[in-house]
C-alpha positions in Angstrom: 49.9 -1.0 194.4 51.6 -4.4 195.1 51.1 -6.6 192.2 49.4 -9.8 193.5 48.6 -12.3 190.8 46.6 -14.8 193.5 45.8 -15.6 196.9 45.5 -19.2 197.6 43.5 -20.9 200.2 46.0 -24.5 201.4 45.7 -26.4 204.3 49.4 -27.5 203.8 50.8 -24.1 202.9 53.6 -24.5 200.6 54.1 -28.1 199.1 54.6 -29.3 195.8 51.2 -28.4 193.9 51.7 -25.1 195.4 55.8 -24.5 194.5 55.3 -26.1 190.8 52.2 -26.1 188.8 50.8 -22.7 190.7 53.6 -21.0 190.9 55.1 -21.5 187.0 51.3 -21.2 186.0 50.8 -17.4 187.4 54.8 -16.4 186.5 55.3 -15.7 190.1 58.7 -14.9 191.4 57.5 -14.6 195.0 55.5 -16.8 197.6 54.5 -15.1 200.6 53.2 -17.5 203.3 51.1 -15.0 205.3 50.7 -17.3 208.9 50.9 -16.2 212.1 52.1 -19.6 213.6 54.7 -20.0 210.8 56.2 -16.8 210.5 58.0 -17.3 213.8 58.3 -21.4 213.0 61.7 -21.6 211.3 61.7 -25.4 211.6 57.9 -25.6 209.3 59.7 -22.9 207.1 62.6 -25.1 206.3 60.4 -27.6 205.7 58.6 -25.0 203.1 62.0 -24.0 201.8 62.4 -27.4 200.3 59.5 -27.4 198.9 59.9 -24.0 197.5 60.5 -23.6 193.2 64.5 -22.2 193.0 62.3 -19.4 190.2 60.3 -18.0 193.2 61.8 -16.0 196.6 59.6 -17.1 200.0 58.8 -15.2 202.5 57.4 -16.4 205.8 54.7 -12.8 207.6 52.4 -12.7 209.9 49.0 -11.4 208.6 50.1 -8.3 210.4 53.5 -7.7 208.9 51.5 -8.4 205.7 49.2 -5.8 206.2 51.6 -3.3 207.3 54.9 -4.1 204.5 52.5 -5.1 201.4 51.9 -1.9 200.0 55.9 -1.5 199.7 56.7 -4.1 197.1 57.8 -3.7 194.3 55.9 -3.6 191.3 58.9 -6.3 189.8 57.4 -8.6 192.3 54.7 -10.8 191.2 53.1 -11.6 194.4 51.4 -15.0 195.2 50.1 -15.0 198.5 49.5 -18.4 200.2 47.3 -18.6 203.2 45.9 -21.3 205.6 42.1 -20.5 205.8 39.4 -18.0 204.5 39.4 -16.4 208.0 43.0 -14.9 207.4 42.2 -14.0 203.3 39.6 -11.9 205.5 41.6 -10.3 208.0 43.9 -9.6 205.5 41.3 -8.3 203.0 40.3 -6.0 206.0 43.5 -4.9 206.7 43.9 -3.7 203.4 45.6 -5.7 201.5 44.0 -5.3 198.0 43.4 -9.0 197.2 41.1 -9.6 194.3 41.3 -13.7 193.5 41.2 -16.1 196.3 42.1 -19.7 194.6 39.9 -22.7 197.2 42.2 -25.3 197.1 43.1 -27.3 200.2 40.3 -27.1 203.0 40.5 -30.6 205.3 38.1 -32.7 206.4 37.7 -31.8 210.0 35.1 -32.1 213.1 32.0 -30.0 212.2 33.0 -29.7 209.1 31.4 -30.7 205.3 32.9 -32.0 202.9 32.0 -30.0 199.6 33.7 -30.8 196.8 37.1 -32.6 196.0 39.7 -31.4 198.7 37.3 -29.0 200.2 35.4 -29.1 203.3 33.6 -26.2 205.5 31.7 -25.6 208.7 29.0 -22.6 208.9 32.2 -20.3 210.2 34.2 -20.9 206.6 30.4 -20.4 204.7 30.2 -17.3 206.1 33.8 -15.7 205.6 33.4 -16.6 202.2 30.0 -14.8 202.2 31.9 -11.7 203.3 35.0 -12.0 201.3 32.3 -12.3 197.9 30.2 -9.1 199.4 33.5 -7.4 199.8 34.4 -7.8 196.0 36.4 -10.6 196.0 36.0 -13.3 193.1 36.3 -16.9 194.7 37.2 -20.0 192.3 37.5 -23.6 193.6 40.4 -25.8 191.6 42.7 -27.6 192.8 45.4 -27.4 190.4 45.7 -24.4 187.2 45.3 -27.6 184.4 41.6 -28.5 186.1 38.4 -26.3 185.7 36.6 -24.6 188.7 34.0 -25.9 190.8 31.3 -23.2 191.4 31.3 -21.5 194.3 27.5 -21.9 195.0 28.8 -25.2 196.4 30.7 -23.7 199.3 27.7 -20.9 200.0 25.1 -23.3 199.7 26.8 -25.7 202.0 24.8 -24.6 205.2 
């Protein structure tokens, strides 16, 4: 069983909330950016790599190559997985990958979508993933950074 500490929902990926205060908050030594579009994007991974704690190795999958290589790591590795939006938490979720914490941080403002609370913002697509992820056992939080307190999530399933 791969021993994943979080799964964070960012917008932006990997950048400096994500590389510091998450990643030295859950003692994670690894950040896996599970992206289809950045997984084969070495220029955006670069980018990442900069960004990226030296305590913490990164590693750039596609939600398939997650799906198929998580179950192989090792239990040293403390996993913090670091996805783009709640559709891929989903597929991934699906796919197998025993994810029990999604963290709601980054969600853009966006056509069709509503802005919910702080950094957050959905359309009736993102409502219902997270409607799923929830009936599928998941515990959703919303907080930006580990030193603030949550949001409820009432305000994202309420939101349409």
């Amino acid at each position: 069983m791969p021993n994943i500490l979080l799964t964070r929902i960012d917008n932006r990926l990997l950048h400096g909330q994500v590389a510091t205060q998450w990643t030295s908050s859950l003692g994670a030594n690894l950040i896996l950016i599970a992206n289809d579009e950045v997984s084969t994007n070495k220029t955006r991974q670069k980018l990442m790599d900069m960004a990226a704690p030296q305590s913490a190795q990164t590693r750039y999958f596609s939600l398939q190559k997650t799906i198929e290589i998580i179950h192989k790591a090792s239990e040293r590795q403390k996993i913090f997985i670091v996805c783009e939006t709640p559709q891929d938490v989903l597929k991934l979720v699906e796919g197998g990958v025993p994810i029990k914490k999604v963290n709601i941080g980054n969600m853009h403002m966006d056509t069709g979508k509503k802005q919910v609370v702080g950094s957050v913002a959905v359309d009736e697509a993102d409502v219902e993933t997270f409607k799923q992820l929830k009936a599928l056992g998941v515990e959703l939080e919303i907080r930006r950074v580990p030193s603030e307190g949550t949001d409820p999530i009432s305000k994202i399933l309420e939101a349409y």
